[in-house]
Rosetta silent file (secondary structure, phi, psi, omega in degrees, C-alpha in Angstrom):
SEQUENCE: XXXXXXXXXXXXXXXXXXXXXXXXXXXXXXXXXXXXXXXXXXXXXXXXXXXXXXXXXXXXXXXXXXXXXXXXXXXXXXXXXXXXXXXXXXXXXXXXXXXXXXXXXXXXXXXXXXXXXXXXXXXXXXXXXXXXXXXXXXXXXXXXXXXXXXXXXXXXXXXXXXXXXXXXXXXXXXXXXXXXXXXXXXXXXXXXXXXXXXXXXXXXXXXXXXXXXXXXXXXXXXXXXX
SCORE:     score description
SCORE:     0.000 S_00000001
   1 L     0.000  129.454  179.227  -11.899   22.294    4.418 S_00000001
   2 L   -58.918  106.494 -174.465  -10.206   21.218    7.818 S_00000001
   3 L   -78.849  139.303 -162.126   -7.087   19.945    6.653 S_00000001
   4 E   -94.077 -175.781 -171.905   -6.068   15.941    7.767 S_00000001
   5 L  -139.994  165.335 -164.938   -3.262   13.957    9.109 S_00000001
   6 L  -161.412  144.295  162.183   -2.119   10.489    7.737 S_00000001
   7 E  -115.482  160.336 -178.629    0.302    7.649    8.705 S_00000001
   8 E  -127.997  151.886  164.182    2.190    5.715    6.037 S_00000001
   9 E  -143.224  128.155  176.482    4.075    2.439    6.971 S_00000001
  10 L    62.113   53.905  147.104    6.693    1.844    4.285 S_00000001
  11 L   -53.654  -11.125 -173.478    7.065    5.342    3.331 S_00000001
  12 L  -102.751    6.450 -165.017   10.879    4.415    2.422 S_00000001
  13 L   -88.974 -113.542  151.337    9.762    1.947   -0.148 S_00000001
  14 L  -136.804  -41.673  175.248    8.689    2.685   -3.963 S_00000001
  15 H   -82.832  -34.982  175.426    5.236    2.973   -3.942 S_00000001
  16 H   -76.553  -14.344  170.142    5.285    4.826   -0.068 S_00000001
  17 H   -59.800  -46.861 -171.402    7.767    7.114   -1.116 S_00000001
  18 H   -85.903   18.311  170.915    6.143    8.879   -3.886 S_00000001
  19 H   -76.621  -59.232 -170.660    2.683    8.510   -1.515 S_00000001
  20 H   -46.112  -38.911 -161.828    4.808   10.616    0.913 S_00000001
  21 H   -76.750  -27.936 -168.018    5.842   13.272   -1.534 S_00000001
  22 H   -87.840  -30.005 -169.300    2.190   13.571   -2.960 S_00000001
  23 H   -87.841  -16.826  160.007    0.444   14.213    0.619 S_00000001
  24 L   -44.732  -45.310 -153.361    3.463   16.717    1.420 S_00000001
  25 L  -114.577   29.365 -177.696    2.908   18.518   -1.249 S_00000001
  26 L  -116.570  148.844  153.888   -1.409   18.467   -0.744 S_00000001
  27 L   -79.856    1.457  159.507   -2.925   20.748    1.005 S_00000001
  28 L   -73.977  -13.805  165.421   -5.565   18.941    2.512 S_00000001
  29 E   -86.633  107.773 -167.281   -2.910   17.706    4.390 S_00000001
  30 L   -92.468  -15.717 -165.890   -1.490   19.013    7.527 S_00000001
  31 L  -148.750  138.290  146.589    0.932   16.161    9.427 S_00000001
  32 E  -132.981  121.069 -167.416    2.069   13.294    7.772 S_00000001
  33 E  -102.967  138.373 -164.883    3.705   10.676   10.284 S_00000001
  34 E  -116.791  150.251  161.943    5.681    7.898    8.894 S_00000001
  35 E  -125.758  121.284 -168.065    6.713    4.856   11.216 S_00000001
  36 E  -141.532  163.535  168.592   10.045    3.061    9.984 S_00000001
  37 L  -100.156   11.062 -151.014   12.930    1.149   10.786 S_00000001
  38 L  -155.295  124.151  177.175   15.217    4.085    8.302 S_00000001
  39 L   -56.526  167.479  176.595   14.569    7.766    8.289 S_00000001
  40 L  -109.855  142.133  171.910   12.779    8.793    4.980 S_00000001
  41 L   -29.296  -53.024  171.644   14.442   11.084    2.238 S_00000001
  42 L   -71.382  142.459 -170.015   12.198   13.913    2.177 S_00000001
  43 L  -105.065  164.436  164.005   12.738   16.934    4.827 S_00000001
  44 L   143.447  103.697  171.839    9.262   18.916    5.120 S_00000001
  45 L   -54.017   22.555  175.839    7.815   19.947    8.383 S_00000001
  46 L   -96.243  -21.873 -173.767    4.373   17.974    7.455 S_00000001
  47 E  -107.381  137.842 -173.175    6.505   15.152    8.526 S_00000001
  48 E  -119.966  130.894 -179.408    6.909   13.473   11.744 S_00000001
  49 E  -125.775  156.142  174.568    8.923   10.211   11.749 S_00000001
  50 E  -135.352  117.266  177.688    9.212    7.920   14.664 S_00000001
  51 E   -70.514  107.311 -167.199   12.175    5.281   13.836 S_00000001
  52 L  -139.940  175.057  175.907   10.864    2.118   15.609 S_00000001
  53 L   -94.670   87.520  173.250   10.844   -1.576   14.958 S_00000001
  54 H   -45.898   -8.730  158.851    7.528   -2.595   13.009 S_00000001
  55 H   -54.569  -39.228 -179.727    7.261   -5.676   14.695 S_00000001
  56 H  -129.508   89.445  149.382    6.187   -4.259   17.766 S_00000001
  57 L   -59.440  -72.868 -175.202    3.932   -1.878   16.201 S_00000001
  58 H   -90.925   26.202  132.722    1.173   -1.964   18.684 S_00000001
  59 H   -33.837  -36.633 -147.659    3.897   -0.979   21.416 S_00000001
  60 H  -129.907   37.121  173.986    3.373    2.496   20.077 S_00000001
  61 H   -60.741  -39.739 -153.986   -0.933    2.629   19.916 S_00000001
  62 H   -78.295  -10.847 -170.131   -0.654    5.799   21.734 S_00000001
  63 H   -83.797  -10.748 -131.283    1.802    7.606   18.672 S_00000001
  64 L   -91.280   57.638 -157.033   -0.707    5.567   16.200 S_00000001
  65 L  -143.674  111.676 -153.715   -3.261    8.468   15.652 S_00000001
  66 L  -143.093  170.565  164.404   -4.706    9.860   12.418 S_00000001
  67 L  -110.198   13.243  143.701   -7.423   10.629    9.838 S_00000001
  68 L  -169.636  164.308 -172.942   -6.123    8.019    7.851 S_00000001
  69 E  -145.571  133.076 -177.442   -3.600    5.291    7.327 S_00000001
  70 L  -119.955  145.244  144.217   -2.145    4.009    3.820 S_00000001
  71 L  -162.497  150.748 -134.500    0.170    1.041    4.197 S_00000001
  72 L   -89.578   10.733 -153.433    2.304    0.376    2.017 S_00000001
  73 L   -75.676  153.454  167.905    4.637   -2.820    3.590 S_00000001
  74 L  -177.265  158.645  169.359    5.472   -5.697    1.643 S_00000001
  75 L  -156.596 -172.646  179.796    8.370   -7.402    0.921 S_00000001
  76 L  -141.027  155.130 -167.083    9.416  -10.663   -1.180 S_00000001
  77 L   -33.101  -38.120 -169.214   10.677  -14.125   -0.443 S_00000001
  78 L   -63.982  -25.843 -167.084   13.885  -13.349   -2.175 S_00000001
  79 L   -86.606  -66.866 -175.630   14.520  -10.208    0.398 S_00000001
  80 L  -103.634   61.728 -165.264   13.131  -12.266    3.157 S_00000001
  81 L   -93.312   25.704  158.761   13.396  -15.828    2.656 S_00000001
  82 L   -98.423  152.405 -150.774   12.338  -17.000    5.808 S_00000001
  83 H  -103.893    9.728  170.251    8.745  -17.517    5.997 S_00000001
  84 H   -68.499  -72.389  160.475    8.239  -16.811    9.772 S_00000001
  85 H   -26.519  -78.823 -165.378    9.980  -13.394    9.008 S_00000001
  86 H   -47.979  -43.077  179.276    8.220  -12.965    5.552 S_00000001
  87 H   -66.464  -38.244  160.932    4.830  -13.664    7.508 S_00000001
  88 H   -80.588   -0.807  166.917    5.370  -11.056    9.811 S_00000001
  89 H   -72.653  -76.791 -166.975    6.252   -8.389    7.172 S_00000001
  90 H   -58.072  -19.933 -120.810    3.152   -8.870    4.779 S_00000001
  91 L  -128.692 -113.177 -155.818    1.133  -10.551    7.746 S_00000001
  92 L   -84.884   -0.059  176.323    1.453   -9.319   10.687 S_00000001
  93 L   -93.707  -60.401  169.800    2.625   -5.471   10.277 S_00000001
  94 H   -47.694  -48.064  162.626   -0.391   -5.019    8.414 S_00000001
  95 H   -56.539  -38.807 -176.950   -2.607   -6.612   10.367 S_00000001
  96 H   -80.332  -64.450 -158.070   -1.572   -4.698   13.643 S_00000001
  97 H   -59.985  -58.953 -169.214   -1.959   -1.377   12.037 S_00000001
  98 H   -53.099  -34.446  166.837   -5.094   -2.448   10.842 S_00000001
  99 H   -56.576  -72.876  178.701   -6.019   -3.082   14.926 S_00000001
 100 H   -41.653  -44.634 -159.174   -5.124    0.133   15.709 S_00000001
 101 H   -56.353  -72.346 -179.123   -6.510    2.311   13.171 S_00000001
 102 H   -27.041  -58.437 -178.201   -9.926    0.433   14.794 S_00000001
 103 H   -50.994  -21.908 -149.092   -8.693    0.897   18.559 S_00000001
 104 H  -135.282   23.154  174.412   -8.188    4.514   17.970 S_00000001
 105 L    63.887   26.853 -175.863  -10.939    5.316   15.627 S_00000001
 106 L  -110.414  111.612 -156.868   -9.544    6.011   12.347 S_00000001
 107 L   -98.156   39.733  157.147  -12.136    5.249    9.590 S_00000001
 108 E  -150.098   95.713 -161.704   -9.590    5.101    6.500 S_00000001
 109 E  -119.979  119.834 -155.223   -7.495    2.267    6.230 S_00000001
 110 E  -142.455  137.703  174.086   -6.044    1.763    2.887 S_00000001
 111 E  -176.891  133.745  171.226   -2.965   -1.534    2.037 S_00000001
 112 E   -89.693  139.997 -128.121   -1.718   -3.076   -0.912 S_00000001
 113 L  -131.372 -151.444  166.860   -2.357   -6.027   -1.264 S_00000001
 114 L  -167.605  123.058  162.430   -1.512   -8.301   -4.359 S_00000001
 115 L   -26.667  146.203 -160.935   -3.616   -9.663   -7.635 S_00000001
 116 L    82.485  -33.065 -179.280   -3.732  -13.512   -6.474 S_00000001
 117 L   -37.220  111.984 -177.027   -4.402  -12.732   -3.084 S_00000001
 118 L  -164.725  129.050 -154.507   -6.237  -16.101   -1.357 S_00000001
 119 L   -93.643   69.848  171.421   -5.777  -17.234    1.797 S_00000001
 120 L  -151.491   -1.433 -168.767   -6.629  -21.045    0.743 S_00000001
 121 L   -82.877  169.022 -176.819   -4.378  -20.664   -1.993 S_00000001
 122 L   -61.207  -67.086 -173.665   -0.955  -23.468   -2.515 S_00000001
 123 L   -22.069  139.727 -165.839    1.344  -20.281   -3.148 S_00000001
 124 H  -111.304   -7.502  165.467    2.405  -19.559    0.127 S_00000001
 125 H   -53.727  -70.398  178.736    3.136  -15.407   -1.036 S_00000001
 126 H   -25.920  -56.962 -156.052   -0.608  -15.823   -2.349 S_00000001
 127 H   -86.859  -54.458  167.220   -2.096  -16.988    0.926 S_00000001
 128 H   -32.330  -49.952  169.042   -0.173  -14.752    3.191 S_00000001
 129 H   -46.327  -59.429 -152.827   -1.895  -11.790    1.161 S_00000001
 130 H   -83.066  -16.378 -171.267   -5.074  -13.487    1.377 S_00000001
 131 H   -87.171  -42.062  167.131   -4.880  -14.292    5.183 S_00000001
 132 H   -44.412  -72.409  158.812   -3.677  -10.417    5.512 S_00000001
 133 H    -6.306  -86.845 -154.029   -7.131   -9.415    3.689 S_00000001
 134 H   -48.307  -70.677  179.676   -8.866  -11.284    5.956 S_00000001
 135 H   -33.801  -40.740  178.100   -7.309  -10.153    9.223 S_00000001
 136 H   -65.262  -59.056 -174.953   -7.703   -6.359    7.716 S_00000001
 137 H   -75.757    9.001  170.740  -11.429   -6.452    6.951 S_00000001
 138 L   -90.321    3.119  165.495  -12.240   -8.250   10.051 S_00000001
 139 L   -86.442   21.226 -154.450  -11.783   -4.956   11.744 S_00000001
 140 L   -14.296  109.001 -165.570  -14.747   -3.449    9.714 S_00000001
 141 L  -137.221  126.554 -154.032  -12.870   -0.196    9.934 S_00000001
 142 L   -51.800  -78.401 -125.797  -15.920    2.020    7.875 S_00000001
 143 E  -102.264   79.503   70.078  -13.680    3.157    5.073 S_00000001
 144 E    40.810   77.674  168.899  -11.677    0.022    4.056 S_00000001
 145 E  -140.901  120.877 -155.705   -9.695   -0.447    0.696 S_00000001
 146 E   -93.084  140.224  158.430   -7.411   -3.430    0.039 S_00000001
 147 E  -130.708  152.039 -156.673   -5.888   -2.855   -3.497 S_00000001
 148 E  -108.363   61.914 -174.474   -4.638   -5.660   -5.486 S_00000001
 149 L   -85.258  158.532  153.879   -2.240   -4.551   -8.383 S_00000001
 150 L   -47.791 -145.956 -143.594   -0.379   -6.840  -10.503 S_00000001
 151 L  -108.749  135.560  178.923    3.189   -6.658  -10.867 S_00000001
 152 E   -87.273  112.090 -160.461    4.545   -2.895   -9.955 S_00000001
 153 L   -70.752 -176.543  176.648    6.715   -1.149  -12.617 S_00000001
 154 L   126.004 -174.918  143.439    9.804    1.408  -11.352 S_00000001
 155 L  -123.330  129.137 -158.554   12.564    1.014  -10.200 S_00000001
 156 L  -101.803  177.003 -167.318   13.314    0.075   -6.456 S_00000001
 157 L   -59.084  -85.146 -152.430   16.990    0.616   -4.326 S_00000001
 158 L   -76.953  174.950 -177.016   17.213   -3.050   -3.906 S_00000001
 159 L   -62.225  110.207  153.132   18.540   -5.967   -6.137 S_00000001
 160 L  -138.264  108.069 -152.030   15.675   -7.873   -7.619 S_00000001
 161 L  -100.439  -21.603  149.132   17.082   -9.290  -10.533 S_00000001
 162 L   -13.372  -70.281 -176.145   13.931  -11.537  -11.251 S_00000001
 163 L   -99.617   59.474  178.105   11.667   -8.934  -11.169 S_00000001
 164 L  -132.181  -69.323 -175.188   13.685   -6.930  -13.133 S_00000001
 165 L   -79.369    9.692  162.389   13.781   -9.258  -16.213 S_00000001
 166 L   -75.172  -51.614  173.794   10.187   -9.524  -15.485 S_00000001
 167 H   -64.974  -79.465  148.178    9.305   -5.893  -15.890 S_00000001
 168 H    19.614  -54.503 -178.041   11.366   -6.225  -18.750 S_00000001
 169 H   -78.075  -90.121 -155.981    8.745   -9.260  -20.204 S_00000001
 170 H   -73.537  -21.489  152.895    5.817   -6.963  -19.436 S_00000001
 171 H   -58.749  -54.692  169.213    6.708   -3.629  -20.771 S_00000001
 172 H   -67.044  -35.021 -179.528    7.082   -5.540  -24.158 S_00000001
 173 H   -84.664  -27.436 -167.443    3.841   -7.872  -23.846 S_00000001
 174 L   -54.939  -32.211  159.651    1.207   -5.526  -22.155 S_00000001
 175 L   -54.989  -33.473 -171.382   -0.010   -4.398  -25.210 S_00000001
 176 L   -65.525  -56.178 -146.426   -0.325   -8.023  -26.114 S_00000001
 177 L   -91.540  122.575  148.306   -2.946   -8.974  -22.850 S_00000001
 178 L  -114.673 -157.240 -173.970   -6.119   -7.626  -23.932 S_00000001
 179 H    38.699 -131.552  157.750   -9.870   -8.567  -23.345 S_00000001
 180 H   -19.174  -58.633 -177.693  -10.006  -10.816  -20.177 S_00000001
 181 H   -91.217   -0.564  161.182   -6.272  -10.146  -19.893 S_00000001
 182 H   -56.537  -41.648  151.653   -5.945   -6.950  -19.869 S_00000001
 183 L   -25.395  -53.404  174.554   -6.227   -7.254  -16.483 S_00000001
 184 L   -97.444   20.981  156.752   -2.905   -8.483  -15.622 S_00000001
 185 L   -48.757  146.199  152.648   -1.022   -5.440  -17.300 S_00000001
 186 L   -35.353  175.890  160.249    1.704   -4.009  -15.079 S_00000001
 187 E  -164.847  133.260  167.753    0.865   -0.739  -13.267 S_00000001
 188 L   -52.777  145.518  173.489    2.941    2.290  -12.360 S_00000001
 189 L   -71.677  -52.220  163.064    3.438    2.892   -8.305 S_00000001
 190 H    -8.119  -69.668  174.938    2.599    5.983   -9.424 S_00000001
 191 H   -77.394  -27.305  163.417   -1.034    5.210  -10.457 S_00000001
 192 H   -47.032  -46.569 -171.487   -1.238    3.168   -7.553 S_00000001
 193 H   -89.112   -4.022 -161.062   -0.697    6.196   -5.374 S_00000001
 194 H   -77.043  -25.906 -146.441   -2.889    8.507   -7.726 S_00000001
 195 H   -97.202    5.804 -125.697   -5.781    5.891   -7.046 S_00000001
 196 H  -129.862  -49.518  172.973   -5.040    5.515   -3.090 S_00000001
 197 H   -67.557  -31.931  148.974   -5.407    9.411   -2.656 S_00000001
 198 H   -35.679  -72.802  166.915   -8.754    9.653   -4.576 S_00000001
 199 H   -23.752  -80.387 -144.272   -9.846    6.914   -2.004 S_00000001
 200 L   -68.620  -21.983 -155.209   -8.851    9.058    0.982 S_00000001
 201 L  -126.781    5.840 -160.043  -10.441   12.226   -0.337 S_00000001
 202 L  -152.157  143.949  176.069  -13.186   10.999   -2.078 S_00000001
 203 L   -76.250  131.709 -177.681  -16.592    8.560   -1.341 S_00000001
 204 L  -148.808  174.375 -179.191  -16.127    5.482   -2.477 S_00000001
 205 L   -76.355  160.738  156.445  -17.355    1.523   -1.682 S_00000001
 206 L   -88.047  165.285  176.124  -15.310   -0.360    0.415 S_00000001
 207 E   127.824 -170.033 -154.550  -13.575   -3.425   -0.223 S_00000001
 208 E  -100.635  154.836 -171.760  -10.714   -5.082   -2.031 S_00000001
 209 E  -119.728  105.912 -144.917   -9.737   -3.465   -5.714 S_00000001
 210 E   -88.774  170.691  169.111   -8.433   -5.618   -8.602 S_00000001
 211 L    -2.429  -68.891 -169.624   -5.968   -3.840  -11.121 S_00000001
 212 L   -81.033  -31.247 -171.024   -7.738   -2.895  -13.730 S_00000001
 213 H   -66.419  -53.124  173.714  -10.290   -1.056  -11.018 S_00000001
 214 H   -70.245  -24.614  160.478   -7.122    0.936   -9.389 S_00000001
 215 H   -80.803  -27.086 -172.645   -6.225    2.054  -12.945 S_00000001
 216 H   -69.093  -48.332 -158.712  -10.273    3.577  -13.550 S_00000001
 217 H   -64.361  -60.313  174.611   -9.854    5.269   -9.948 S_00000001
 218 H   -38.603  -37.303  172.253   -6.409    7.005  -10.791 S_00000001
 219 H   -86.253   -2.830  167.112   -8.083    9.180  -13.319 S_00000001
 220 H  -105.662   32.155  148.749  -10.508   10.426  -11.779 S_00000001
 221 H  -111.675  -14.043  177.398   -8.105   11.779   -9.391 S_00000001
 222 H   -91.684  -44.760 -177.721   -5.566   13.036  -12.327 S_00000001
 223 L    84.200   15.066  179.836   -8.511   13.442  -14.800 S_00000001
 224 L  -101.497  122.354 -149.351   -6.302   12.242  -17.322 S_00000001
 225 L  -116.968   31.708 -146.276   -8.170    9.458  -19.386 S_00000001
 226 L  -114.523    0.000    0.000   -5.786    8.519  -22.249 S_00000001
């Protein structure tokens, strides 16, 4: 098998880091190029970084060139609480990339999204998600997967002391939401990236992917079914 090339956007992050580490260390992979404002941890000559300012993203269509693109940006009000700013992290960085991949023919475009996502919703985090969605799949880019986990377990660099005592809440209750509600368990970044790399390597429908759907996927790329 002809081994591929992949861009990440927010390879420095929690969920793109250990995405970075896993496509490093696949051999279906040959290049992996990250675009950042912050070099990334890992050394590895699969990686090519270009330090640039994602705002002006499609400045750089000509660098923007792949067999696929996972991306991973997001950020939260508390980080970013202006909502001009906040709109062009979750918004418009997505959304660009999503242009490109289309300008330049690359027909696997993979971004997380977020359970809630609606762009008519009050929530103004909600509708920014759901207005990204839109903007992504109006590029009918073939292979197309938004995925929409619930709240992401780990632990990240920065201070989120919210979402701390959140995780916190949901490591003790998930056992609790069953049936219906099972749905809104947490989910490891991990399993996130387990399900994102199936996707890439494997046929699947397109379209956006609630929670519980991105935990079914992850095992059949781990095969582990517990």
């Amino acid at each position: 098998m002809e081994q591929k090339s992949a861009i990440i956007l927010g390879a420095t992050g929690l969920t793109g880091s250990i995405l970075l580490n896993r496509l490093v260390d696949d051999d279906r992979y040959r290049k992996v190029k990250v675009f950042s404002r912050n070099h990334v941890r890992r050394k590895h000559e699969k990686i090519e970084e270009y330090l640039i300012d994602l705002f002006e993203l499609e400045q750089f269509g000509e660098l923007f060139k792949a067999d696929e693109v996972f991306c991973c940006i997001g950020s939260t009000q508390k980080k970013t609480p202006d909502n001009d700013t906040y709109r062009m992290v979750d918004f418009g960085i997505p959304a660009t990339a999503a242009k490109l991949s289309k300008h330049n023919k690359i027909e696997t475009f993979q971004v997380i999204s977020a359970m809630g996502a609606d762009e008519d919703s009050r929530i103004f985090y909600n509708r920014i998600k759901g207005e990204m969605e839109g903007a992504v799949m109006d590029q009918k880019i073939k292979n197309t997967y938004i995925l929409r986990p619930s709240l992401i377990g780990g632990n990240r660099d920065e201070n989120r002391p919210f979402e701390f005592i959140w995780k916190k809440i949901m490591n003790f209750g998930d056992h609790l939401l069953v049936g219906k509600l099972k749905k809104y368990r947490s989910i490891h970044p991990e399993t996130i990236v387990d399900a994102m790399v199936f996707l890439a390597n494997n046929e699947y429908k397109s379209g956006k992917i609630q929670n519980d759907e991105i935990k079914t996927i992850a095992t059949k790329e781990t095969g582990n079914y517990d």
